[in-house]
C-alpha positions in Angstrom: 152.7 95.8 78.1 149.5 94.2 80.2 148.1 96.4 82.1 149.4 95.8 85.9 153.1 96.5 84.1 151.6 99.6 83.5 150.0 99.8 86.7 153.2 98.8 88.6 155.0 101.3 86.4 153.3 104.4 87.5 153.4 103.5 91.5 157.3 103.0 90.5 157.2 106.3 89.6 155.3 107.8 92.2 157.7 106.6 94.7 160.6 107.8 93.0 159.1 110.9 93.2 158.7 110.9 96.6 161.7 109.6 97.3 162.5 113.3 95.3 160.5 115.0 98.0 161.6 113.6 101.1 165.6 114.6 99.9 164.0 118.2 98.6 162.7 118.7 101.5 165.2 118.2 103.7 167.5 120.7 101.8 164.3 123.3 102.4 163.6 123.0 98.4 160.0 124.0 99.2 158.7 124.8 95.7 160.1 121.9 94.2 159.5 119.5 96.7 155.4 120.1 96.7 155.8 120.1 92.8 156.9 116.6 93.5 154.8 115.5 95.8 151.6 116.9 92.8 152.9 114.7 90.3 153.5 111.7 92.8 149.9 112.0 93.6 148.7 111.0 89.9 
């Protein structure tokens, strides 16, 4: 793995996890939606 695959792996990630957030939070899952929205930011 070079190391923009492993760049462009973790901002896949951190969009799927705010993909999470946007859907938790519009079911008003509050604690799990700014859990995702922590790990999205690293």
């Amino acid at each position: 793995m070079t190391k923009e695959d492993y760049i462009n792996y973790r901002l896949d990630r951190a969009n799927e996890a705010f993909e999470d957030t946007k859907l938790l939070a519009e079911n008003e899952r509050w604690n799990t939606a700014l859990n995702r929205l922590y790990y999205a930011s690293f």
